[in-house]
Every structure is written in structure tokens, then in C-alpha cells.
C-alpha positions as CSV (number, residue, x, y, z in Angstrom):
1,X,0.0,0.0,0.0
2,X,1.4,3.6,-0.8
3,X,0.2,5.9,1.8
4,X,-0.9,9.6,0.3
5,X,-2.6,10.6,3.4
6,X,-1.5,10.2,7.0
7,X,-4.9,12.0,8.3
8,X,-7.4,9.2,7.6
9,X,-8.8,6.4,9.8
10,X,-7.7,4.0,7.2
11,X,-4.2,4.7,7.0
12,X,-4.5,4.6,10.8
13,X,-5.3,1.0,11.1
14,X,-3.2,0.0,8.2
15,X,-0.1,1.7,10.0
16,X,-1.0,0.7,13.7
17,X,-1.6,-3.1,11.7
18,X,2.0,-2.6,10.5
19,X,3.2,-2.1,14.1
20,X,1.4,-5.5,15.7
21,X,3.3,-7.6,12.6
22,X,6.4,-6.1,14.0
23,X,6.0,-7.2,17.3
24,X,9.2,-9.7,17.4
25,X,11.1,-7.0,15.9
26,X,10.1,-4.8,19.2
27,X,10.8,-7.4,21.6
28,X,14.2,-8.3,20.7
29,X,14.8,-4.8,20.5
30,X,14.5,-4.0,24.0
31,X,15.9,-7.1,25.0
32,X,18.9,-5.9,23.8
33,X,18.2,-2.5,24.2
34,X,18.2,-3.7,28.2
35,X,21.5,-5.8,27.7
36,X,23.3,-2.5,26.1
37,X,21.5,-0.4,29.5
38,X,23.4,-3.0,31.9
39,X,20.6,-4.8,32.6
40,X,20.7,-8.9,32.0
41,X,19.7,-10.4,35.0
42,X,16.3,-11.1,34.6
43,X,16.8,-11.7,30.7
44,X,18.9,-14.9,31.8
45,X,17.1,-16.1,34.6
46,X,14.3,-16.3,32.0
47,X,16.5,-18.3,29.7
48,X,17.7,-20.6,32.6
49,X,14.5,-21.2,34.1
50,X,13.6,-22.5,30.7
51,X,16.7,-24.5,29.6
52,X,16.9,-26.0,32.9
53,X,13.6,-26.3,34.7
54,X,12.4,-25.2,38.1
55,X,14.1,-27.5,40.3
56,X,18.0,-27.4,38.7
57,X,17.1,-23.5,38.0
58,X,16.7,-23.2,42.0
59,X,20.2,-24.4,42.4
60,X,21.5,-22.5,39.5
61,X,20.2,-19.3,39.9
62,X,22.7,-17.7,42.8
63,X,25.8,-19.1,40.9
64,X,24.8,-17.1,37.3
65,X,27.4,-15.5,35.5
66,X,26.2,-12.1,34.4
67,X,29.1,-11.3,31.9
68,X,28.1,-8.5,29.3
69,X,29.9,-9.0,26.3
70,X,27.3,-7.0,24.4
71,X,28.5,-4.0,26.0
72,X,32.1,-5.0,25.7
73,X,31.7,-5.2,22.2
74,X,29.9,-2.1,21.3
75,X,32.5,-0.4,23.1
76,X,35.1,-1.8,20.8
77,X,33.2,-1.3,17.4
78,X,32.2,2.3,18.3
79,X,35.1,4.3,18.3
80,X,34.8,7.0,15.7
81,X,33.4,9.4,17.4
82,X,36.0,9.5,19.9
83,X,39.0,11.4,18.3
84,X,36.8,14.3,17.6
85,X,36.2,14.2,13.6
86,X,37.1,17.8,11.8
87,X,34.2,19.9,10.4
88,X,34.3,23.0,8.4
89,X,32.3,24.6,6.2
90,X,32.9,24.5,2.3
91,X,31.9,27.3,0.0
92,X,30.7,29.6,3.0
93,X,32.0,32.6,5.1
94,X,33.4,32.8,8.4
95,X,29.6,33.7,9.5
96,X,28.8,29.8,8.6
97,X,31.5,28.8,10.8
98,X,30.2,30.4,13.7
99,X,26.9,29.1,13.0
100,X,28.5,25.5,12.9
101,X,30.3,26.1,16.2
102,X,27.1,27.6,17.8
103,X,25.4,24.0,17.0
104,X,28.6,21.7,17.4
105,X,28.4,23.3,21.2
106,X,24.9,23.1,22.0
107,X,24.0,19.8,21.1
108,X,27.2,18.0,22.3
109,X,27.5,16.7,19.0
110,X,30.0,13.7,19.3
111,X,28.6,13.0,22.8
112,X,25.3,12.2,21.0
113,X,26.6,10.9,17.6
114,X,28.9,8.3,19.2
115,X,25.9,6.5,20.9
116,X,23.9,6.8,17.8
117,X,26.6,5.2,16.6
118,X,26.9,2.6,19.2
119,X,23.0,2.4,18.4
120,X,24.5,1.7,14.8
121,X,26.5,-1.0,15.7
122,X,23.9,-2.7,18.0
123,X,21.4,-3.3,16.1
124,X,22.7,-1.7,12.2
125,X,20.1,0.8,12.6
126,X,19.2,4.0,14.0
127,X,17.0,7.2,14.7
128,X,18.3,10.5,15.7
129,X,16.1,13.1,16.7
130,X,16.4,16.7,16.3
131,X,14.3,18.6,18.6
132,X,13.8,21.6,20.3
133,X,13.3,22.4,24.2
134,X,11.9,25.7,25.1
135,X,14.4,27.3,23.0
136,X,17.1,25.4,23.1
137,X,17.8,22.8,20.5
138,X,18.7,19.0,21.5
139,X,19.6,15.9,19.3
140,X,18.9,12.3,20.7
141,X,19.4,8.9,19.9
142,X,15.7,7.3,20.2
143,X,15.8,3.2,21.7
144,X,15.5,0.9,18.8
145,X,12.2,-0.7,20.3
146,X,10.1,2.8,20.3
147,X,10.4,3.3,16.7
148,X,9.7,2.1,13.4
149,X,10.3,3.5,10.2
150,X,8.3,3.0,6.8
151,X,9.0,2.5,3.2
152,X,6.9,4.3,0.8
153,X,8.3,4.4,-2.1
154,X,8.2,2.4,-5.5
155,X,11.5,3.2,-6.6
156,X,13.7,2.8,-3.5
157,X,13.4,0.4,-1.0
158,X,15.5,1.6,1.8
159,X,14.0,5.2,1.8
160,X,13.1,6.0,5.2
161,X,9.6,7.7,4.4
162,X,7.1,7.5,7.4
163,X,8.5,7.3,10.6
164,X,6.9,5.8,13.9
165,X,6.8,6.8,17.7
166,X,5.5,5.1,20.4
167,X,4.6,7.1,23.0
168,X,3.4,6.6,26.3
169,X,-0.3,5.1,26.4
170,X,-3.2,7.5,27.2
171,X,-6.6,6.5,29.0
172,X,-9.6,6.3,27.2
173,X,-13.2,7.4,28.5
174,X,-13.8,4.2,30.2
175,X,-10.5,4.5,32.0
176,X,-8.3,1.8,30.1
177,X,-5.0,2.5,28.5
178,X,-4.5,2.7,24.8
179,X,-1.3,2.8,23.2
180,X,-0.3,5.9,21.1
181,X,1.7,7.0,18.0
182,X,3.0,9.9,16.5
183,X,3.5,9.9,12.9
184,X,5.9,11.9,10.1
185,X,6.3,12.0,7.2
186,X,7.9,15.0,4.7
187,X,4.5,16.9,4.7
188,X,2.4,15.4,7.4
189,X,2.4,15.2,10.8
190,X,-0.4,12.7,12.9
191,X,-1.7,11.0,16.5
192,X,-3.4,7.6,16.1
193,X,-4.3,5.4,18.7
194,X,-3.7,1.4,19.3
195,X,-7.8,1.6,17.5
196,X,-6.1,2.5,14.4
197,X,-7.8,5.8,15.2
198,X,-6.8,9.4,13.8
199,X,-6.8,11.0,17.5
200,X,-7.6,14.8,16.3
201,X,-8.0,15.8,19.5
202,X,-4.5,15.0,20.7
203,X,-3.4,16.7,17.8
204,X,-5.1,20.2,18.7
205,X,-4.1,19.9,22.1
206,X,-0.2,19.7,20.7
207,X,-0.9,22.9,18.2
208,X,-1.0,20.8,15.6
209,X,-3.4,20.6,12.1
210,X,-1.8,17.8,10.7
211,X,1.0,19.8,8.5
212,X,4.9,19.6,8.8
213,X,5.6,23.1,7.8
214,X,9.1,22.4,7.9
215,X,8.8,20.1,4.9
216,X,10.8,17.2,6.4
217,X,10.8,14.9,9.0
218,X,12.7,16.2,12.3
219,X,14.7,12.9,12.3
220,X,18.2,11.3,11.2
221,X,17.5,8.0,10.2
222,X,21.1,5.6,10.0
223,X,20.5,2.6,8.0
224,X,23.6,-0.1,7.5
225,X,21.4,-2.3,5.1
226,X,21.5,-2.0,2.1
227,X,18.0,-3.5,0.7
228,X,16.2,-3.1,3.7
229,X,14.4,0.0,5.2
230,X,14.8,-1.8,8.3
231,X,17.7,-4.1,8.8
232,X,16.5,-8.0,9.7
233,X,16.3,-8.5,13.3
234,X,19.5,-9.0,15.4
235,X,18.5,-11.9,17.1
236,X,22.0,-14.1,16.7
237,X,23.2,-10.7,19.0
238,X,21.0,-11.7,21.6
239,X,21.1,-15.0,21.6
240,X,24.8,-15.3,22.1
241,X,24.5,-12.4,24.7
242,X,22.6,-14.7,26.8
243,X,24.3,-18.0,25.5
244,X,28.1,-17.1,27.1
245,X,27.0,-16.3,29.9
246,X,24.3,-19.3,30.2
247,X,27.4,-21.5,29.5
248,X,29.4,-19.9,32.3
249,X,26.8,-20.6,34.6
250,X,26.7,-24.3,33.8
251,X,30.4,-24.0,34.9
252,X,29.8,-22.8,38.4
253,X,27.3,-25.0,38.6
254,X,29.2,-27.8,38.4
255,X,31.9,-26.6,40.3
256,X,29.5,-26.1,42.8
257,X,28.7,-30.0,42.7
258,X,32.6,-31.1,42.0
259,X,33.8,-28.9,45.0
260,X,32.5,-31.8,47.5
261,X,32.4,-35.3,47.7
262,X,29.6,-37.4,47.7
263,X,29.2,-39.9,51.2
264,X,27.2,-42.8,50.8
265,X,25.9,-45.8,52.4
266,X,24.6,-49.2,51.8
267,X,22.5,-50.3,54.4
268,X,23.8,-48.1,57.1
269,X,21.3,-46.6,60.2
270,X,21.5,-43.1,59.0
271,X,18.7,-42.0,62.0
272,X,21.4,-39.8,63.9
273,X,23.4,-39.3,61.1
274,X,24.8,-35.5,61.0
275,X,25.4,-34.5,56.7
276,X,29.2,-33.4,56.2
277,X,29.3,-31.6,54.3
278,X,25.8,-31.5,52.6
279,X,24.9,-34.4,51.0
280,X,24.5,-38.4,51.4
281,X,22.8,-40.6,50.0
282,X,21.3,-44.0,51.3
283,X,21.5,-47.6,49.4
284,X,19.8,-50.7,50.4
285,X,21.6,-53.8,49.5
286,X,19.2,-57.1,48.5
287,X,17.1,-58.5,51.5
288,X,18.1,-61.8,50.8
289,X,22.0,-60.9,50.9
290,X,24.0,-61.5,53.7
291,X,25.9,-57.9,52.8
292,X,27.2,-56.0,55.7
293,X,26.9,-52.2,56.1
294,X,29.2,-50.0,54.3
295,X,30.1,-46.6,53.8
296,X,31.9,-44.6,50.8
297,X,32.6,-41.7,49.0
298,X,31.8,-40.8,45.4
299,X,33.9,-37.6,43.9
300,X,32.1,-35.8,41.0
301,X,33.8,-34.8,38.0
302,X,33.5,-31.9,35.8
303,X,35.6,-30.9,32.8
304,X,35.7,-27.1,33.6
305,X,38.6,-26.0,31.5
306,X,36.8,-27.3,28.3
307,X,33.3,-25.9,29.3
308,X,35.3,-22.4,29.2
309,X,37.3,-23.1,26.1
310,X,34.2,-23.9,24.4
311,X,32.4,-20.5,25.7
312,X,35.7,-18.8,24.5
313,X,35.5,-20.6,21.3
314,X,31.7,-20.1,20.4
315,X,32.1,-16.3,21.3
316,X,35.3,-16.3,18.9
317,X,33.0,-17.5,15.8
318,X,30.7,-15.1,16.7
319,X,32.8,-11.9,16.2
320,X,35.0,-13.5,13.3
321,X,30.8,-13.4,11.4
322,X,30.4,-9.8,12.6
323,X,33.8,-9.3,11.0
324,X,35.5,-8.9,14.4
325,X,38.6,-10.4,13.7
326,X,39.9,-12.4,16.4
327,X,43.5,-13.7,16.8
328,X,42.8,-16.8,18.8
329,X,41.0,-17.8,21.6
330,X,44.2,-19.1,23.7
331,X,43.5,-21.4,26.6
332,X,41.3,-20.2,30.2
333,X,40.4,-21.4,33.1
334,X,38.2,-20.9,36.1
335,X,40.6,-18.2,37.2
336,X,41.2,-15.6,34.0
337,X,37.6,-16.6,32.5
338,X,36.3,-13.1,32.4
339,X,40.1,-11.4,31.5
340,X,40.0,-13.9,28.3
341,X,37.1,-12.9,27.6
342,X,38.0,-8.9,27.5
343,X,41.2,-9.9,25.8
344,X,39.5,-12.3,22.9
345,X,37.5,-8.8,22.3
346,X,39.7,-6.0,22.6
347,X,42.5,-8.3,20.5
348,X,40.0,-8.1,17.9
349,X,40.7,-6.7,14.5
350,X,38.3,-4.3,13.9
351,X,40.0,-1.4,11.5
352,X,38.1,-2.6,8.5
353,X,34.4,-2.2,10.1
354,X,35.2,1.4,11.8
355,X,36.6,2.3,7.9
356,X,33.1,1.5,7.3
357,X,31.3,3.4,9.4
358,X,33.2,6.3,9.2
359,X,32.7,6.6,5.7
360,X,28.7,5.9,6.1
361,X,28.9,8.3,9.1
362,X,30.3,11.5,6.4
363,X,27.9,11.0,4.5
364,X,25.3,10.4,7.4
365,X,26.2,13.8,9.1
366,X,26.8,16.1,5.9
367,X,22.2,15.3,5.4
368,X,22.5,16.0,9.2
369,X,23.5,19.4,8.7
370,X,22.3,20.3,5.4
371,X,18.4,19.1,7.0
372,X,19.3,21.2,10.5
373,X,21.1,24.5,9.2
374,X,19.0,24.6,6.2
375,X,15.4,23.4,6.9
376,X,15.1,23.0,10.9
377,X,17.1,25.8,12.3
378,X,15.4,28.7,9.4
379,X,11.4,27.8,11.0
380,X,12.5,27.6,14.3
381,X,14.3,31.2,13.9
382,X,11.5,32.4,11.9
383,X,9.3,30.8,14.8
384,X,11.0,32.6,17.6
385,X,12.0,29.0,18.5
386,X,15.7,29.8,18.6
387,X,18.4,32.7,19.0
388,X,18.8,34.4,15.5
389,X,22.5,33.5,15.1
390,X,22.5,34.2,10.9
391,X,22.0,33.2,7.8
392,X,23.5,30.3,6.7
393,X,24.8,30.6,2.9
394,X,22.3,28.6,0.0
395,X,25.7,27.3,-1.8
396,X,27.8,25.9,1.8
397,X,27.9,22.7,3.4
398,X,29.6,20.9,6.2
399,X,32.1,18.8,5.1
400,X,33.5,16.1,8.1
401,X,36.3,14.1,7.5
402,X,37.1,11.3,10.2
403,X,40.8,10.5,11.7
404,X,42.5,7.6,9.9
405,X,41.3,4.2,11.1
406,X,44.4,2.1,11.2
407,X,44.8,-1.7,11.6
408,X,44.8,-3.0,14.9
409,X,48.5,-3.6,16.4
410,X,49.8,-5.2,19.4
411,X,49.9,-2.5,22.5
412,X,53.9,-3.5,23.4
413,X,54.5,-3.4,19.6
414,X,52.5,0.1,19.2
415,X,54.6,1.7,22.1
416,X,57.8,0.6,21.0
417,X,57.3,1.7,17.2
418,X,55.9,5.3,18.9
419,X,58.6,5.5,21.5
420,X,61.4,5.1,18.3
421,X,59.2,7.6,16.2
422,X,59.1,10.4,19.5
423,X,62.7,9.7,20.0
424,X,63.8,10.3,16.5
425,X,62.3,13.5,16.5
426,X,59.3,12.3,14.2
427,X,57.0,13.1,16.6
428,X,55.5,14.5,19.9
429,X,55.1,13.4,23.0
430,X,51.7,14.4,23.0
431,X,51.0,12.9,19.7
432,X,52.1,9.6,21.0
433,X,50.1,9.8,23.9
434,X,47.1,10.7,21.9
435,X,47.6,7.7,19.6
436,X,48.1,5.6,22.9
437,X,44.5,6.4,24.2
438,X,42.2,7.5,21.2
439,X,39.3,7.0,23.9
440,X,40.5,10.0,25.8
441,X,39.7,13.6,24.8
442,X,41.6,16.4,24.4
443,X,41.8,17.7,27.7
444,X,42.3,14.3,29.2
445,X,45.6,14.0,27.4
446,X,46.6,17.4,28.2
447,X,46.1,16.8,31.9
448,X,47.9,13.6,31.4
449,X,50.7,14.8,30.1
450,X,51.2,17.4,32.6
451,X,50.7,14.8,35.1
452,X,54.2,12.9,33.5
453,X,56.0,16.5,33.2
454,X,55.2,17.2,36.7
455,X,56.8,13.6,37.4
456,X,59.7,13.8,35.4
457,X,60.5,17.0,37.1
458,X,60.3,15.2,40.5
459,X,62.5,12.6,39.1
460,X,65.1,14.6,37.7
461,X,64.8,16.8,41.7
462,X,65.7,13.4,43.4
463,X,68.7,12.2,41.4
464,X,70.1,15.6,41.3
465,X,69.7,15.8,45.3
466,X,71.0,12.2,45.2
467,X,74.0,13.4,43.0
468,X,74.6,16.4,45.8
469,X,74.5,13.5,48.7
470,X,77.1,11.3,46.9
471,X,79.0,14.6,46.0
């Protein structure tokens, strides 16, 4: 169905239709959304209580392993944003730049575009918002499982057209709650209800007659699909974010078993028997046999170290088909299970995937400013939305350009090859640092290195008064 009209009852219920057939889609989505929020206990008691019934689920429960390598991973993917990409205008005046800086500053811009890129990498789709707070203008990344977006077009099928909000529910007259949606598109802006209802009255108690005046949709829509308006569902993502950690549970859950030995006895008056440590159990030998009582010991056994290898292993396949390329998985045990586990991720190759996004990011942010500066920001000024802070020219955009993304190298191997470079003169010492810790900003390194000045001065006080002592 092409949709011509978001203002009628039967676009309503063909839209809030849509929405129901999505449902997985929205569950998985804030699954994971929950997982990337630090928050996976409940999601794998769910999956234990269901792998391993009530009873072993009782005894399992307080010995879960909660790892989130979810997080971990997102972490290591999104990156970009972190060394602070260059912008400047092209084909403007120095009045553009100011106008660029004005917005760079206000809405924290790589704050809020690296977690719509860690969105991104989540779940290889995203929704920015651009909005505006009593005057002061605000971007944010909007959770994966309160949106949908809509294809309506018959040329292209990844053109993000329509786009869906779910807000929070609203009573009806009889006091029960009914979900609601705000719709956009280009020209049209409309309420419906979970009826598949055009609520009008919602609308004129927002201001609003059903028109976008500002002739687009107030949203940045990332897509990493490229024949999908909505990439398929991630559910491999959350499946092995709740596997890893399942399988680390079965390991202290046998451990828990193999840490004691099991007493029994055949035919023994176990009446005023005390349990050391916790557990015995009681044979009876054949009534006809002339057996005597006896008592023994039974010693579980567990193969822990392959139970973690295999963990270590399945996670490895994982990220080598996300195109994380891992070196190896090594060997672990019971002791370094969660340090192989950070090291199998941040080993991981990943140069040729952030390569990627940075070039789908430049051309992401460049529609980014060309739909704020020139569509958003001109009605809110002429709205009295916003301080009047210029013109920005017709012929100028915003060109970014992104910091190298080099190949993954071994961290001994990196300072060596950078300690040689600063020592030859090829380089600073602030440059090294900087290439040392991309994660850290500008200021961070500064105060760093002032921390090692201040240091090496101290140093350089005690040998001297050392030297004077000798002397």
C-alpha cells in the first residue's frame, strides 16, 4: 500500500496493523536494548529457568554468571566518534563557521553521535532526533524498540519515508489504557491510537493541524542495510549475549557439585546421622543378601577447563561473522575466564568495520547538517524557537572528514614503534600519547601529560639531590 494521506482512519489502522506484525522486531529490540542499558539479570534467569527447569534453575540461579559482552563489544566497534572528527564549512563565510560552532556546542555533538553510533553497531540501525526544548535545540538517539520506520516508495526500497513513535499510552473514556503514535512523514504530521484511530483531538491539544511546515521529518535515520528499510532483526546478537553467559553458569554449577564429595551408604542406620558436608545418599543392598553395612565416598567430575574453552571458542565465531577479527582464543580457566574474555574482544581486528562506518557516518552527518542549518534551524528562527544567530549561505555545506582508522596492532608493539618515532624526533610526546588512548579527549591528554612533566621533574629533583648527597 502507498500511503498519500496520514490524516485518515484507514491509513491509521493500516499503520497501527504494521506495528502488531512487528512485534518480534520490538521485543528483541529492547531485550537488547536492556542488555546494552546493563541490565541482563532477569533476561537470563528467564532463559535458565527454561533450559533448565524449576528445580535445577533453584540451584543455578545464585551461581549465574552475568558477563556482558554485548557492551564489551559495542565499546570496541564504536570508536569514531572519539577522536573528535574535523568539520568546516565548504563554500561559506566565516559567518557559517560560527553558525557550525554555535550547533557543534549546543548539542554535544560527538557526545550524542557516538551513541547513535553505538546504536549503529547494535542493532545496524538508527534514529536521531532533532528537537527543540523551550528554545534550546537537543539531538537524541531514540531506543531501537520505540520506533519504526516506513517504506513508501516504488523506486527505492530503503528510503526512510514515514516514521513511527511510540509514546506513552493514554486512558480512554472508560478509564483503560490505549497505546499511542506519533507519525511523520515529509508533509504530514499525525496522532493515532492502538484503534487505528486518527486522534484529532490529541493533535489540537499539541498545536497541531496535521501539517509539517518544515517540509521534512525532524529525524536522522542511520541505515547499514542496504536493501532493507529496516535491517532483519538482530536476534543471533542476543542469543549469544545470553548463551556465554548461560554457559558460564553451567560452569559454576558444576563446580558447585565437584567442590565436594559425595558420602554414601549401603544399608547403614543413618537415624542420627549428621550430613558433612551436605549431601549423602542412602543404598539398600538385597534382602536376601548377607551384605554388611558399608560406607563410601563418590567424587564428582567436571571438565571445567573445556566448558570455558568452548564459551571462549563459540564467542570467537561469533565476532569473526560480525567481521571482528579475532586472533585466537588461547587457553582459560576458572581463574582468568572473564580477562580472556575482555582480551578475545579488545584483541579483535576491527579497522576494517570502523573504515566503514566512518565513511557511512560523512555522508550520514553532511544530510544532518544540510536538514538542520538549512530546513530545521530557518522555521525555528522564523518561529521565535531559537536565538537568531544568521543566515547560513544557500551554496555551503559541512564537510567532516574522520581520523584515519588504522589496523589493529599489538599494545607493546605500538609503544615501542611510537617511542622510536618520538625519540627520532618524528613526533610529539603528545602525539604519542594521543595515539596511545584515542578514547580519551583532548583535555584528558593534556592533563595527562602534565601529570608525566610534573613527574619527570620530580624525578630529575631526586637524582640531582642524590648526586649532591654522593658529591
Amino acid at each position: 500500500m502507498i500511503i498519500s494521506n496520514l490524516l485518515n482512519d484507514d491509513t491509521a489502522k493500516y499503520i497501527v496493523d504494521y506495528i502488531r506484525s512487528e512485534k518480534d522486531r520490538i521485543d528483541t529490540n529492547e531485550k537488547l536494548f536492556d542488555i546494552y542499558e546493563n541490565s541482563i539479570g532477569d533476561l537470563l534467569d528467564e532463559r535458565l529457568l527454561n533450559d533448565l527447569g524449576n528445580e535445577t534453575f533453584n540451584q543455578a540461579k545464585y551461581r549465574k554468571f552475568p558477563v556482558n559482552i554485548i557492551k564489551h563489544v559495542i565499546d570496541k566497534l564504536s570508536k569514531i566518534y572519539q577522536q573528535e572528527p574535523r568539520r568546516e564549512v565548504v563554500g561559506g563565510n566565516a559567518a557559517d563557521e560560527k553558525i557550525l560552532a554555535y550547533f557543534e556546542d549546543i548539542l554535544n555533538i560527538d557526545h550524542n553521535l557516538n551513541i547513535n553510533n553505538e546504536t549503529g553497531n547494535l542493532f545496524l540501525n538508527s534514529l536521531l532526533q532533532i528537537g527543540n526544548d523551550n528554545g534550546y535545540p537537543f539531538i537524541r538517539t531514540i531506543p531501537n524498540h520505540k520506533f519504526l520506520v516506513i517504506n513508501n516508495s516504488e523506486i527505492d526500497p530503503t528510503s526512510d519515508d514515514i516514521v513511527v513513535l511510540f509514546m506513552s499510552p493514554e486512558k480512554d473514556a472508560l478509564g483503560t489504557l490505549v497505546d499511542i503514535y506519533w507519525v511523520y512523514s515529509d508533509e504530514q504530521f499525525a496522532v493515532y491510537d492502538g484503534t487505528g484511530k486518527v486522534r484529532f483531538d490529541l493533535m489540537s491539544m499539541l498545536g497541531q493541524d496535521g501539517t509539517n511546515n518544515v517540509g521534512a521529518k525532524p529525524f536522522m535515520y542511520y541505515n547499514a542495510s542496504s536493501n532493507l528499510v529496516m535491517p532483519k532483526v538482530q536476534s543471533d546478537t542476543l542469543d549469544i549475549a545470553l548463551l556465554i553467559p548461560l554457559l558460564l553458569t553451567d560452569v559454576n554449577y558444576i563446580a558447585k557439585f565437584c567442590a565436594y564429595s559425595i558420602l554414601y551408604g549401603i544399608d547403614v542406620d543413618d537415624k542420627n546421622m549428621k550430613m558433612s558436608p551436605n549431601v549423602f545418599w542412602n543404598f539398600k543392598s538385597d534382602d536376601e543378601s548377607d551384605k554388611k553395612p558399608e560406607i563410601g565416598s563418590i567424587k564428582p567430575e567436571g571438565d571445567i577447563e573445556k566448558l570455558i574453552n568452548s564459551a571462549m571458542s563459540q564467542l570467537s565465531i561469533w565476532l569473526n561473522s560480525k567481521g571482528l577479527k579475532s586472533s585466537g582464543v588461547g587457553d582459560a580457566d576458572v581463574r582468568n575466564v572473564a580477562s580472556g574474555i575482555a582480551k578475545l574482544i579488545d584483541e579483535a581486528d576491527v579497522s576494517d568495520i570502523r573504515k566503514f562506518q566512518a565513511s557511512m557516518y560523512r555522508q550520514y552527518e553532511q544530510r544532518f547538517w544540510d536538514l538542520l542549518l538549512k530546513k530545521i534551524y530557518p522555521f525555528w528562527r522564523d518561529q521565535g524557537l531559537v536565538e537568531n544567530i544568521g543566515d547560513f549561505s544557500i551554496g555551503a555545506r559541512v564537510s567532516v572528514n574522520f581520523k584515519e582508522q588504522t589496523p589493529m596492532q599489538d599494545r607493546s608493539s605500538q609503544v615501542a614503534s611510537l617511542k622510536l618515532e618520538h625519540e627520532s624526533g618524528f613526533t610529539t610526546k603528545r602525539r604519542v600519547l594521543m595515539e596511545l588512548n584515542p578514547q580519551m579527549t583532548e583535555n584528558e591528554i593534556d592533563i595527562m601529560l602534565k601529570e608525566i612533566d610534573d613527574e619527570e621533574t620530580v624525578t630529575v629533583a631526586v637524582i640531582d639531590r642524590g648526586v649532591n648527597v654522593q658529591e
